[in-house]
TINUVEX-228386 format. One record per atom (N, C-alpha, C, O): y, x, z; residue in one letter. Coordinates in steps of 0.001 Angstrom, whole numbers, plus 500000, padded with zeros to 6 digits. Example, Ala and Ser with C-alpha at 12.3 -4.5 7.8 and 13.67 -1.06 7.14 Angstrom:
2
494310513190507800a 495500512300507800a 496700513200507800a 496681514236508465a 497750512850507080s 498940513670507140s 500030512900507870s 501138513409508039s 
! end
This chain:
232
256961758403912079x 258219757864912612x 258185756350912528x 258165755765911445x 258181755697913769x 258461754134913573x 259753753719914460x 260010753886915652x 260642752957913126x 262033752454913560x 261499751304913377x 260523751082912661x 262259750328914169x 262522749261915053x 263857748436914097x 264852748742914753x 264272747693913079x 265318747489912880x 265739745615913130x 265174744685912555x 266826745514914106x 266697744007914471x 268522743602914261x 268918744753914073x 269013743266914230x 270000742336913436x 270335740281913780x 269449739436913904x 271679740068913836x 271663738814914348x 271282738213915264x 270592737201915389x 271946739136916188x 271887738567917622x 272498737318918064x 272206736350918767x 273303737674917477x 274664736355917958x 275080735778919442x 275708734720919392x 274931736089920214x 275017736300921532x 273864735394921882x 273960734167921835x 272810736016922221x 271508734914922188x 270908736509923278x 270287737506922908x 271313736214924338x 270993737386925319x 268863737304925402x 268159738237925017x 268289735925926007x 267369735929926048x 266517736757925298x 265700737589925692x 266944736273923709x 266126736464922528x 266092738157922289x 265134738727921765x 266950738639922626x 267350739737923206x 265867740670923400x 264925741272922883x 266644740160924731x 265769740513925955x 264189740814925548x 263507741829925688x 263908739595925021x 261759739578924313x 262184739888923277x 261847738883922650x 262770740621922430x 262385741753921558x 262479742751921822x 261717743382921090x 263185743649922739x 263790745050923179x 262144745001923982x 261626746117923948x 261391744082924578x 260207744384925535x 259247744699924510x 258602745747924529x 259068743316923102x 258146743780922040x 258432745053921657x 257703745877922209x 259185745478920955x 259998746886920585x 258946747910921521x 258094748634921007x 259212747799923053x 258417748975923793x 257088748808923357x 256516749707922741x 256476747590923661x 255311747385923324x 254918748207922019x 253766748637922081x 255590748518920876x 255405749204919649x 255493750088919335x 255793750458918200x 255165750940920612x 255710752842920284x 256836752861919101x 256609753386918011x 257895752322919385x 259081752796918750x 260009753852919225x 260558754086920302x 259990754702917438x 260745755929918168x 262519756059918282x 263216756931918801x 262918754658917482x 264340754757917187x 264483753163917116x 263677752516916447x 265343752649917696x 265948751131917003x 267672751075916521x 268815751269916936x 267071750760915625x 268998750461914768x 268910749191914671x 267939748466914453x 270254748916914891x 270647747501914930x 271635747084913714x 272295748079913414x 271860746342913176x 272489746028911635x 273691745117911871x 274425744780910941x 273916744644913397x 275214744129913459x 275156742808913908x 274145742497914537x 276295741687913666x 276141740673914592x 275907739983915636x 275667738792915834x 276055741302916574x 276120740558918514x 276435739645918663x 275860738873919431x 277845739241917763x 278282737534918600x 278154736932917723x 277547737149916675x 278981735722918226x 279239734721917513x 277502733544917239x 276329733697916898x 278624732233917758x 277344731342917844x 276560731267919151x 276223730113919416x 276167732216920067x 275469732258921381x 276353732256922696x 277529732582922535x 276050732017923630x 276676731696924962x 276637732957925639x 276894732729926821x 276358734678925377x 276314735243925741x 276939736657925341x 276429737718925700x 278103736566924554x 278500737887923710x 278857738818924506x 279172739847923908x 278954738880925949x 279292739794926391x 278240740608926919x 278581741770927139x 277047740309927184x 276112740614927909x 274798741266926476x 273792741973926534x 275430740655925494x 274450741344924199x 275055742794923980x 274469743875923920x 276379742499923881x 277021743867923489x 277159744687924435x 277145745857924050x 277351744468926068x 276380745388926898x 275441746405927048x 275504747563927459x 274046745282926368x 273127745782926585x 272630747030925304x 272209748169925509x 272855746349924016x 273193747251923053x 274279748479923245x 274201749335922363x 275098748659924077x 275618749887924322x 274815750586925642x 274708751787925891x 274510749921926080x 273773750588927596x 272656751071927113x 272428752157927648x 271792750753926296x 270669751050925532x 271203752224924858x 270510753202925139x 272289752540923978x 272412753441923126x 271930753229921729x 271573754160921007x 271931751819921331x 271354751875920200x 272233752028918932x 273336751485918871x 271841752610918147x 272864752878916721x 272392751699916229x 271269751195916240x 274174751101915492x 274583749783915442x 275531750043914424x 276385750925914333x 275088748720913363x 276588748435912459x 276752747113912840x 276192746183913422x 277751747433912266x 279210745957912230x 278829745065911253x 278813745255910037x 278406743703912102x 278603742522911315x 279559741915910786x 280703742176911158x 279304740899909727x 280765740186909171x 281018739390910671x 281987739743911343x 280256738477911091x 280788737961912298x 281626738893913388x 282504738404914099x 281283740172913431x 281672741362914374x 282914740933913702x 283814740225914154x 282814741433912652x 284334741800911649x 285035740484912123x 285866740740912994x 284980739571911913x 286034738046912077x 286290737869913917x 287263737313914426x 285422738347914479x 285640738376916046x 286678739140916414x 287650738844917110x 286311740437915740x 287854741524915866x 289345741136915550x 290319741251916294x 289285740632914222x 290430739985913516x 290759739044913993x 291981738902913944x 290030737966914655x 290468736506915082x 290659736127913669x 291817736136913252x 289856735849912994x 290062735217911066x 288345734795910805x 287276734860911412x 288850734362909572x 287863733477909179x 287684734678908077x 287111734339907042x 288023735767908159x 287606736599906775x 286225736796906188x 285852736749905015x 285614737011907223x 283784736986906852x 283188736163907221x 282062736644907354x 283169735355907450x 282632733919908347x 283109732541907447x 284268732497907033x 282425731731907244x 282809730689906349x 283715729536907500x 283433729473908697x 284493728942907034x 285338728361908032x 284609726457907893x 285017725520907207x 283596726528908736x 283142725169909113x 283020724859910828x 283074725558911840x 282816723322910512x 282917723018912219x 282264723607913060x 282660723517914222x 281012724430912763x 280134724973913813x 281827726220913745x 282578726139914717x 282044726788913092x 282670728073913207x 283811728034913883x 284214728956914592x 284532726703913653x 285569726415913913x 285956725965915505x 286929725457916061x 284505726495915937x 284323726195917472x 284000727900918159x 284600728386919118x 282888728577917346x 282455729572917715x 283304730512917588x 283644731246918517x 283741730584916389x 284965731957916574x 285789732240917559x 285841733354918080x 286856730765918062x 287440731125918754x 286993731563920196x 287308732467920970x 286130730523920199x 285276731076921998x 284829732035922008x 284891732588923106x 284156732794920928x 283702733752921309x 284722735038921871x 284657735893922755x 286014734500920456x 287256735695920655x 287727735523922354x 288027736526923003x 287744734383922860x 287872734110924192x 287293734451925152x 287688734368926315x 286091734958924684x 285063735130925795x 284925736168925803x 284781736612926942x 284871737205924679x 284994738482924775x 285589739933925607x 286780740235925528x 285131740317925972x 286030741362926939x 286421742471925642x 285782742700924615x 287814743093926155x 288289743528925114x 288110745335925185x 288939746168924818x 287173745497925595x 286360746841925521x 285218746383924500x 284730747201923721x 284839745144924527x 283482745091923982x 284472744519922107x 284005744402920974x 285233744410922395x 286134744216920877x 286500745594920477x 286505745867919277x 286767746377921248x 287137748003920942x 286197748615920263x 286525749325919313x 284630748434920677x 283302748648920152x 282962748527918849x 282633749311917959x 283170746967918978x 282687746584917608x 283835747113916383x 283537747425915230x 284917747113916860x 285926747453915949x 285686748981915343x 286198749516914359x 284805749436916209x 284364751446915919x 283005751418915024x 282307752429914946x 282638750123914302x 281356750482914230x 281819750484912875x 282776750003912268x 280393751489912492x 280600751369910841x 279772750214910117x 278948749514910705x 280177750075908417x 279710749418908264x 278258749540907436x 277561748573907128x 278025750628907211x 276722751208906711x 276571752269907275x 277419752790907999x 275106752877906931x 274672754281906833x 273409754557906183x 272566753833905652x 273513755862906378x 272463756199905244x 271652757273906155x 272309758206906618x 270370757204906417x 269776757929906773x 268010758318906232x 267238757539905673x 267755759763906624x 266838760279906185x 265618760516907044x 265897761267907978x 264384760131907037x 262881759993907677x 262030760807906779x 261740760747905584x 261719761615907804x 260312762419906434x 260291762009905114x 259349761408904598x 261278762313904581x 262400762808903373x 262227761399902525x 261700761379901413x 262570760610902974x 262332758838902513x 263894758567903450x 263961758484904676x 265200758451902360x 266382758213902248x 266235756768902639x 265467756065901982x 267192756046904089x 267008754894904031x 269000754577904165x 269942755211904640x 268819753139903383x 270732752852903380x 270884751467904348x 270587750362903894x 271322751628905566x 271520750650906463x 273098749867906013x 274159750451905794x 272881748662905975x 273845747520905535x 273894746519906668x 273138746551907639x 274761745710906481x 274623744153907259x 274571743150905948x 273445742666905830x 275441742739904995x 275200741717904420x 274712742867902738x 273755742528902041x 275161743534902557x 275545744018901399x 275758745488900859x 276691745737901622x 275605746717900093x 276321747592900071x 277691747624899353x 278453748535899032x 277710746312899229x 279059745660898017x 280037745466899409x 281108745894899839x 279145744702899746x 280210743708901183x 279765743512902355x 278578743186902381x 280296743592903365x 279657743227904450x 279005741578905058x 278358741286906064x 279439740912904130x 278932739403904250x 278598738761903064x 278679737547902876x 278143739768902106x 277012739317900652x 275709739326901603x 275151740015902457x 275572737940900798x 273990737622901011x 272618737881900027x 272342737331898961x 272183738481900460x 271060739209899515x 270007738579899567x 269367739050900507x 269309737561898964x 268046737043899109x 267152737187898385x 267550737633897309x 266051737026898421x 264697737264898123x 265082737017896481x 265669736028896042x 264597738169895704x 264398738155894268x 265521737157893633x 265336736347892725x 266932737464894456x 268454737340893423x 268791738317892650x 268585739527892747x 269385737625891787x 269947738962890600x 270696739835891312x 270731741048891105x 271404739142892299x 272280740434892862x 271680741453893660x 271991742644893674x 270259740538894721x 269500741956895006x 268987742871893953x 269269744062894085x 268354742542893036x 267848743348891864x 269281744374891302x 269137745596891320x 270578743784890835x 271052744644890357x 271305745942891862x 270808747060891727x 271979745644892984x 272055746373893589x 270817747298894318x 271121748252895035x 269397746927894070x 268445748154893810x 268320748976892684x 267949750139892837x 268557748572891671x 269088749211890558x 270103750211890672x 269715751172890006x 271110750433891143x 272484751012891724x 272009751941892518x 272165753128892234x 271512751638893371x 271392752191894567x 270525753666894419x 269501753671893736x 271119755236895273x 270394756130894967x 269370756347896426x 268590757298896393x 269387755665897390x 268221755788898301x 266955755120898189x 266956753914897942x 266008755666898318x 264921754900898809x 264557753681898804x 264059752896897997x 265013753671900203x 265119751931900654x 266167751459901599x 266665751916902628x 266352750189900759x 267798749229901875x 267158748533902354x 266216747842901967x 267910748747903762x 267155747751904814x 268517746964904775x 269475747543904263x 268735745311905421x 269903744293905223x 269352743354906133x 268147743339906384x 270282742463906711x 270550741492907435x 270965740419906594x 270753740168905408x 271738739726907680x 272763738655907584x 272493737532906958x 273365736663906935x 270978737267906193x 270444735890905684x 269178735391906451x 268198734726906115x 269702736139907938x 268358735291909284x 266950735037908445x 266069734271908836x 266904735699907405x 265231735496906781x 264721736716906653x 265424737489906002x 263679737150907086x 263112738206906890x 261974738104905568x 261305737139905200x 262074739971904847x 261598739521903894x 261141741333903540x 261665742382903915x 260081741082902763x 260293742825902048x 259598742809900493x 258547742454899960x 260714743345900180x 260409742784897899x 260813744400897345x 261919744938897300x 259018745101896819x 259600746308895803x 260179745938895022x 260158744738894748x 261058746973894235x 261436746836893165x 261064748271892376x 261847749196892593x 260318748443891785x 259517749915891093x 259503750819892233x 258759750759893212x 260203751465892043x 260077752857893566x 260881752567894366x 261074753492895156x 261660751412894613x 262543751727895538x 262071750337896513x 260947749997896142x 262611749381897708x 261746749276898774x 263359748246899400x 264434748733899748x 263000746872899358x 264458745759900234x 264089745470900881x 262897745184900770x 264760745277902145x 264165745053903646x 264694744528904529x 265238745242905371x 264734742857904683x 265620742145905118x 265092742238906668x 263870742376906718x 265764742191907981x 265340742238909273x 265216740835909876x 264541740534910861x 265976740024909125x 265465738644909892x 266996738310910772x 268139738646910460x 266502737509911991x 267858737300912998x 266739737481914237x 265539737209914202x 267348737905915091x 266926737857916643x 267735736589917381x 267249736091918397x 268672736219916963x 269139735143918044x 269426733850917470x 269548732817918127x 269516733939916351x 269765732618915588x 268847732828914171x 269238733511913225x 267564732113914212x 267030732435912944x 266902731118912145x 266942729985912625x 266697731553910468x 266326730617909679x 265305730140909179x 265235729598908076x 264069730373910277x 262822730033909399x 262164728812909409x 261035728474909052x 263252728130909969x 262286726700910979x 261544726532912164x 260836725604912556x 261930727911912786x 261076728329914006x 262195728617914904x 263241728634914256x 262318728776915755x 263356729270917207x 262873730413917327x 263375730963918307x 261926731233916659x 261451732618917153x 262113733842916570x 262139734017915352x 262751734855917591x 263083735887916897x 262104736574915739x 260908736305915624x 262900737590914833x 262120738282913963x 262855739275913901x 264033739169914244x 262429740265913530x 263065741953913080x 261486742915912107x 260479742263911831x 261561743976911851x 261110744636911413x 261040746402911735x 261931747218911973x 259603746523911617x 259072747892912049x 258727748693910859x 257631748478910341x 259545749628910331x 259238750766909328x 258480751450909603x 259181752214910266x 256945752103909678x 256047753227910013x 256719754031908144x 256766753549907012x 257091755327908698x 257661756018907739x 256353757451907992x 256321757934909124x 255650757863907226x 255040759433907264x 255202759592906076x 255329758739905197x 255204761351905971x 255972762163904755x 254290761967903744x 253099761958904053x 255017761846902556x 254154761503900975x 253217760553901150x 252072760713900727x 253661759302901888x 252988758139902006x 253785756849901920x 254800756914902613x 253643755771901322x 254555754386901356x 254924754075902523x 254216754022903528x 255891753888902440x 256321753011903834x 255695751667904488x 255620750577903921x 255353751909905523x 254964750192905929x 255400749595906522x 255546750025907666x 255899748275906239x 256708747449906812x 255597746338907473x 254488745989907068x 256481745891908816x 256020744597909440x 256734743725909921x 257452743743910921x 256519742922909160x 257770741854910208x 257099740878911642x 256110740189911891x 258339741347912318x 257198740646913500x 258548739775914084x 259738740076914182x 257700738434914453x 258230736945915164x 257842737209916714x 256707737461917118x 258767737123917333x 258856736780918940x 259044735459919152x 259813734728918528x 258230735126920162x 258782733347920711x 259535733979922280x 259073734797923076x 260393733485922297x 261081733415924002x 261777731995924489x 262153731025923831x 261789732192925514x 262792730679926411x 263937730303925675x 265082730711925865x 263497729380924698x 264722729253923870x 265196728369924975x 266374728475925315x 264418727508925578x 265429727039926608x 266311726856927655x 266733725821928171x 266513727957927874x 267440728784928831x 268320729020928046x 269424728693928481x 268326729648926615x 269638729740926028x 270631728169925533x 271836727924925488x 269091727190925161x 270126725682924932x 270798725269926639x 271881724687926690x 270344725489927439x 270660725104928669x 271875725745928862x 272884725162929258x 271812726931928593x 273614727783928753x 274768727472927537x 275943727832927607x 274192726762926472x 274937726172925960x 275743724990925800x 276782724715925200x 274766724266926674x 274674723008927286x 275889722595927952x 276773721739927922x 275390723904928734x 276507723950930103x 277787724283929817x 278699723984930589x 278025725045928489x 279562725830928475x 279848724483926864x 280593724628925895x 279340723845927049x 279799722592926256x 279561723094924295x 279958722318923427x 279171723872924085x 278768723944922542x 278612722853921549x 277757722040921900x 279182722592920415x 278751721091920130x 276813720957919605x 275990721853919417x 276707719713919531x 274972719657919586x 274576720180918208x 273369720291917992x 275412720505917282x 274888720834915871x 274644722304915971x 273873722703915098x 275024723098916678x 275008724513916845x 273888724765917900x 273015725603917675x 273919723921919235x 273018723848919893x 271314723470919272x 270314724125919565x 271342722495918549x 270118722092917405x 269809723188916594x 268660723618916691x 270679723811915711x 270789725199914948x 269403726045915365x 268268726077914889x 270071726723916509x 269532727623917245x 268214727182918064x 267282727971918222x 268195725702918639x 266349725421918705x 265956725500917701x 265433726570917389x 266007724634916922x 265492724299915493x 264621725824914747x 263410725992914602x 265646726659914423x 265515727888913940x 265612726860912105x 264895726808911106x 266774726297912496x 267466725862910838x 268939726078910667x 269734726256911590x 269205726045909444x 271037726245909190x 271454725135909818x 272656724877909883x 
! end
């Protein structure tokens, strides 16, 4: 069984686009998505589209979550945000707010009997940030009775055992943090009484078509830089 798991889209349609093609390229038999269609990209309507036209099983980001609400509840309230939230809530069609408002915020599922727990930021919260060898990831593998957590929402991809159990950050597809503009996500090859193998794989696409549509719908340049850059 190989799942596909990609996360942090942020309306970044392109970036999209050249991973759903890598994805085919990878005999994938399932892709789950971990949340965050909007917010930040020039394209939230056309991500959350395509993710429903696709059929892909999807949780709810904290950004999802603050898009629905019109609030700053999961989203930190700075000037990039203080631009993106509302446009995005503006730009949104309100079927594609109905959506996100239905999604859950975890799940838990089972692969040739290797229990996996799908999150966006957290199984605490939906906008805890879990990073590489924090106490809080450690205690919450500790806690935890599945397998392995796969997680979003800190645009870094990453994968750290902890004795038998297995953390599995997906990265961002539309806005990443690595210093690169290139998407990233991750491929689980799961077979029964064997380790799991993880890969994280980087896409490069036309980031410049997406600064150009940002360009155009006036974004300020720190958000626009963001997203070339592939920096906070």
């Amino acid at each position: 069984m190989r799942i596909a798991c990609i996360s942090d889209i942020h309306g970044n349609i392109y970036a999209l686009n050249k991973v759903l093609e890598n994805i085919e390229e990878n005999n994938i038999d399932q892709i789950i998505c971990l949340g965050d269609l909007t917010g930040y990209g020039p394209h939230p309507n056309e991500v959350v589209a395509l993710i429903r036209r696709r059929k892909i099983l999807c949780l709810k980001g904290n950004y999802d979550a603050s898009v629905v609400e019109n609030k700053f509840s999961y989203i930190r309230e700075t000037d990039i945000n203080s631009f993106s939230l509302p446009w995005t809530v503006d730009e949104l069609r309100a079927s594609h707010k109905f959506y996100l408002e239905s999604l859950p915020e975890k799940l838990t599922l089972t692969f040739e009997e290797k229990s996996i727990l799908l999150v966006h930021g957290s199984p605490r919260s939906i906008n805890q940030y879990l990073h590489y060898e924090s106490l809080d990831a450690e205690e919450i593998m500790q806690s935890i009775l599945e397998d392995v957590l796969v997680c979003a929402h800190t645009h870094i991809p990453y994968v750290k055992q902890y004795e038998n159990k297995l953390l599995i950050n997906d990265g961002s597809v539309g806005k990443p943090k690595i210093g690169r503009p290139n998407a990233t996500y991750v491929i689980l090859d799961i077979e029964k009484n064997r380790d799991i193998k993880v890969e994280i794989k980087e896409v490069s696409y036309d980031i410049l078509k997406t600064v150009k549509d940002m360009e155009m719908k006036n974004f300020p340049t720190k958000l626009v830089y963001s997203i070339k850059s592939g920096n906070e």
